[in-house]
N, C-alpha and C positions, 0 to 999 in steps of 0.2 A: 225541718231539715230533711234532708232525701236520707233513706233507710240505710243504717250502717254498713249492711251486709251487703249489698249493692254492687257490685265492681263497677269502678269507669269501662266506661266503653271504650276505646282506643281509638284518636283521631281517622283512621283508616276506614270506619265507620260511613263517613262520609263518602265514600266512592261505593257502597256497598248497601247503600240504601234500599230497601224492597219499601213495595207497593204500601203496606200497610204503614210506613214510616211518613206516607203522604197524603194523608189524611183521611177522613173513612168512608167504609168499601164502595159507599154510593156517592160518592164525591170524586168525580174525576180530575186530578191536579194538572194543571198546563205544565209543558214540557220547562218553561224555563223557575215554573212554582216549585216542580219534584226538584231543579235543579239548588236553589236556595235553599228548602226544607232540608233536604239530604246533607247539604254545609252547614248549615245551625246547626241541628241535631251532631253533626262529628264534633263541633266544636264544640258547642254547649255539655255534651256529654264525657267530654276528656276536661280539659285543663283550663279551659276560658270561660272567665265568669263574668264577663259583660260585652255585648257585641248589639249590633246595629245591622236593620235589614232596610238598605234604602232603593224604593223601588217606586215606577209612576202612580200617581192617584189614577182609579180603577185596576189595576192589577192585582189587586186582592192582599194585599199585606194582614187583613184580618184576618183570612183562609189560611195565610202560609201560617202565623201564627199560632192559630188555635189548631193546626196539624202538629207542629210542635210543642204545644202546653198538652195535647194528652197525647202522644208517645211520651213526652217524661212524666206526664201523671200515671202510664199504665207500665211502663216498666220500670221509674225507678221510685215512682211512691211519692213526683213532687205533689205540694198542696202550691196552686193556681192563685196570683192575683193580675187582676187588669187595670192599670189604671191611666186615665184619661184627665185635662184641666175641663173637658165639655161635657154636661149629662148626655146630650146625643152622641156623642162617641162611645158612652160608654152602655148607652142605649143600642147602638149596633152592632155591637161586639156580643151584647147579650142578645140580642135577635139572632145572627148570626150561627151564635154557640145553641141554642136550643132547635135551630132547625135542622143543622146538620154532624154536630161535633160530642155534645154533651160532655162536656169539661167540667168536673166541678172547682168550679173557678168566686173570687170574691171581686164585686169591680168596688173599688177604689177610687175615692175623688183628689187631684193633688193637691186640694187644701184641707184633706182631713188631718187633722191633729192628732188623731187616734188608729191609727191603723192600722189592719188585723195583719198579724205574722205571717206570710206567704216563702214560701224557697223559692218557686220564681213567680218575678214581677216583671210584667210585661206592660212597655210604656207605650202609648197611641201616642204618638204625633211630636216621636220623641226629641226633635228641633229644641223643644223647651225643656230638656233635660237638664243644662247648664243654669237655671232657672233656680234662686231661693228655696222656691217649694218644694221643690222637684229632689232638690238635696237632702232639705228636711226631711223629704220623705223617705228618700234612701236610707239616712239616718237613724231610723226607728224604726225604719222593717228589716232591715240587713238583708235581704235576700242572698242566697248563694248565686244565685242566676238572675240576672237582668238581660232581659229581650227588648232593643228598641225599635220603635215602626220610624218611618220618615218617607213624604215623597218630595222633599227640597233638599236639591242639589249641596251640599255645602261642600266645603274642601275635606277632604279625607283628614287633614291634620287638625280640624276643629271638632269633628267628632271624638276625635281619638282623645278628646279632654276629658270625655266621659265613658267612652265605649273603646276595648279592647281591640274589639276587629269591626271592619265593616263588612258587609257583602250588598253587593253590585251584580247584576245580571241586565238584564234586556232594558232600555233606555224607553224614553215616547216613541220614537221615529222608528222605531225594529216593533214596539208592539204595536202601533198603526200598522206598520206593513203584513206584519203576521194577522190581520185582523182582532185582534183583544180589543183593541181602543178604537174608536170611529174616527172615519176618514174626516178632515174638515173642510172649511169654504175660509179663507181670511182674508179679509174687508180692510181696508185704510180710507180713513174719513181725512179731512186738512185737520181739523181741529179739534178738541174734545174739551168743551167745558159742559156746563148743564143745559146750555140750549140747544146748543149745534146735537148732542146727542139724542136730547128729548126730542128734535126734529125730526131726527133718522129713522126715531122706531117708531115717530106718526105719520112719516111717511108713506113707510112700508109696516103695517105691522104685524102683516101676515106673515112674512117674510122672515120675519126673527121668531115669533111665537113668543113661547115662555122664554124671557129674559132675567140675566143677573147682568147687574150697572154699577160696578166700583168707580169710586173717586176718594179723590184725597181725605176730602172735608167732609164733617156731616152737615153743615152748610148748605155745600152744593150737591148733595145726597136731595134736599129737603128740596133745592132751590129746578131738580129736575122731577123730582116728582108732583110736586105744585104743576108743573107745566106739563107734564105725562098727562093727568089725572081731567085737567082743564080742557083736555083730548078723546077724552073719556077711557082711558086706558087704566084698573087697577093695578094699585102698586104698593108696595110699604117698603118702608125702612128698615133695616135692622141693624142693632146696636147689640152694647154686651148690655143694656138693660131693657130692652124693648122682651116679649115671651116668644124668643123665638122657636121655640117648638112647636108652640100655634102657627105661626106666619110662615113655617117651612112645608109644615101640614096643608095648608092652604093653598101654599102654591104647586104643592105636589097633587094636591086636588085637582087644580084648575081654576080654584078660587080667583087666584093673582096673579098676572100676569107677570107682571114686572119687580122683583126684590130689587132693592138699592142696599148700597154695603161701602163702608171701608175697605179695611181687613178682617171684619170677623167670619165671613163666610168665604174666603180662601182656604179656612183649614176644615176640614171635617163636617163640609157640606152633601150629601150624598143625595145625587137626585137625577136617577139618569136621564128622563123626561126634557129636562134642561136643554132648549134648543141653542142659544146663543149667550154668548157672553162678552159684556163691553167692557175691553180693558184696560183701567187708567193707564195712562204713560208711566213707566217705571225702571227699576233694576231688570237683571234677570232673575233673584231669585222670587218675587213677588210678582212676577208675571208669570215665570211657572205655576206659580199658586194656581193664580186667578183662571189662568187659562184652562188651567188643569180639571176644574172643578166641569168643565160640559164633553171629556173626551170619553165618556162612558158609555157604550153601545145604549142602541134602545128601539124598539121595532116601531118599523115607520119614520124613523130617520135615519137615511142612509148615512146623511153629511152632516156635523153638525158645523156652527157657525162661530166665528171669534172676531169681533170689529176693535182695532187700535188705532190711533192717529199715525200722524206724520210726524209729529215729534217723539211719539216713545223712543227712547234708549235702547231700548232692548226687541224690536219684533219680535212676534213667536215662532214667524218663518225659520229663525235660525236656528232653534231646538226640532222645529219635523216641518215636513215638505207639506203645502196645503194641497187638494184635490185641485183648487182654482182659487187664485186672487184677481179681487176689482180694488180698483181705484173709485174713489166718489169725484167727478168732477161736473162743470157747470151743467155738460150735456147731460150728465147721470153714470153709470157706472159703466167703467170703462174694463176690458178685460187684460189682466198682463199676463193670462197664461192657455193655452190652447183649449181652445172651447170643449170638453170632452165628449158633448155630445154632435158637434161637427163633426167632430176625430171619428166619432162610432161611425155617423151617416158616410163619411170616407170608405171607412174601410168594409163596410158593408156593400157601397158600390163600387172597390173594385173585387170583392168575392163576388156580386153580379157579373162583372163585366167578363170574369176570367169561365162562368159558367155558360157562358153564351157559346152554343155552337158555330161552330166556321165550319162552311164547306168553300173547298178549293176547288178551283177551275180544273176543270174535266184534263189540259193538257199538261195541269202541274200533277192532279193527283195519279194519273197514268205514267207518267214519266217512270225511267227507273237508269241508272248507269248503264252503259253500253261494257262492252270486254274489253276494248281496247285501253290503252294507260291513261289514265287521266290528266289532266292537263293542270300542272301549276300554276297558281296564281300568287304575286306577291302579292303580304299584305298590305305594305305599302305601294302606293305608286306614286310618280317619278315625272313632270309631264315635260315631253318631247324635248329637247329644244328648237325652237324657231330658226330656221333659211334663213341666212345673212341675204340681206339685198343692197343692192347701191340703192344711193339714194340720190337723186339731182336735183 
């Protein structure tokens, strides 16, 4: 439990947050990360004992976090747990914390049975908070402070079944524009089953690079990688039983081209490398996922890539603006949005055209107003009217 002696800090806290309250000294916090840490920390430090930071996948929700776990570890004496349903979440959290934060912190798996008494417990990917386990867990650790992470949109009233407050800041489409997140390219194909997509990236497969391919089924997981592979493209599956920490390795390597997925790798995939991602037709919250997982900067990809059909429910269009979308048709891909690098070659020549010297004729450039008054001219004119004539 946090030290007796301790006083609350008072809500006001929060507008009065300094430097050091945002993480450390050699950790630069993005303007709208100091903006969140500095609201946790008022809240968390006065009166609210559980709250929610829901914010886009790659904006750092780890960072804002473990800025937050040691300010209350160094000024009120909390003891740190993290806990995670994935070993790689809770894998990153711990890379994370050893390179720039050193929190002494405990992670946490949410099906331990036994687990060590923390004051705050800080939950990754906390969507499954609501969750059996997740309860259990709460249950037998009591923490006085819960911190949840989340980057799926839910309604502010279905959080609040577990979380006091939420906090919200900067959206996809505001951090694309601020550059945080990479600009993208979005593709509509007619159709998305296993073949038509295993087509598209034997098509082109330069084009897409390293791919992630959700679909429904593990069926049709199997039934496009068969037909990838038969192309000579690797690829594997992953499942909640497949070793996926090898197969993530691997394709973070460059081992594998192609990962196939349901939903296990929409949450807590982290691989900025990740050129493209194929999006089954879906809701909106499960296309944010999926989409979500390739908007992560990475040098040498300016744009990254997001391909969905013509029947999804949801385009990703309508959560952030793409750099460029094509259409796939008979002829090949078709463009519905201004070619950017026409636009450039545009306006490049008319900065030539406007730098081109003009010289003017000897009697225009001598000319000059004479003394006398000048002579009005309407701007409009008016013309004559025509001489009535007979006519025989």
């Amino acid at each position: 439990m946090p030290k007796p002696n301790t006083p609350a800090i008072p809500p006001t806290v929060a507008a009065q947050a300094s430097a050091p309250d945002c993480g450390p000294p050699g950790l630069e916090a993005r303007p709208y990360q100091q903006r969140i840490i500095a609201r946790t920390l008022g809240l968390l430090k006065a009166s609210v004992g559980s709250m929610l930071i829901e914010a886009p996948t790659g904006s750092g929700k780890t960072v804002m976090a473990l800025a937050v776990a040691k300010t209350l570890q160094e000024q009120l004496g909390m003891s740190v747990g993290w806990a995670a349903m994935r070993r790689n979440l809770l894998a990153q959290a711990a890379a994370e914390n050893a390179r720039n934060f050193g929190v002494e912190m405990k992670l946490i798996s949410m099906f331990d049975k036994h687990p060590p008494q923390v004051d705050l417990l800080v939950v990754d990917e906390a969507q499954h908070d609501a969750a059996l386990s997740m309860a259990t867990l709460h249950g037998v650790i009591k923490p006085s402070k819960v911190l949840g992470l989340t980057a799926t949109p839910f309604r502010t009233d279905r959080f609040k079944l577990c979380f006091q407050e939420v906090i919200r800041d900067a959206g996809i489409h505001r951090l694309i524009q601020d550059g945080y997140l990479s600009e993208f390219i979005h593709y509509t194909i007619p159709h998305y089953t296993p073949g038509s997509v295993a087509a598209a990236y034997a098509r082109e497969p330069d084009r897409w690079g390293q791919s992630l391919i959700f679909f429904h089924r593990l069926a049709d997981c199997v039934a496009c990688q068969q037909q990838l592979e038969a192309q000579g493209v690797q690829t594997e599956v992953v499942t909640a039983t497949t070793d996926r920490e090898r197969q993530i390795e691997d394709f973070a390597a460059g081992r594998i081209r192609v990962l196939l997925s349901m939903l296990v790798l929409a949450e807590g995939f982290d691989c900025p490398s990740l050129q493209t991602v194929f999006c089954r037709p879906g809701s909106k919250l499960p296309t944010i996922q999926m989409c979500g997982r390739v908007l992560r900067k990475y040098p040498g990809l300016p744009f990254k890539q997001i391909v969905q059909s013509e029947a999804t429910s949801y385009p990703f269009t309508r959560t952030a603006t793409p750099a460029e979308q094509y259409l796939w048709t008979a002829e090949g891909w078709r463009s519905l949005t201004v070619n950017r690098r026409i636009d450039a070659i545009s306006h490049r020549m008319l900065q030539v055209i406007a730098s081109v010297p003009v010289t003017m004729p000897e009697f225009l450039a001598g000319w000059k107003p004479g003394p006398g008054p000048r002579r009005r001219y309407s701007t409009l004119s008016t013309p004559r009217p025509m001489p009535r004539t007979n006519s025989f």
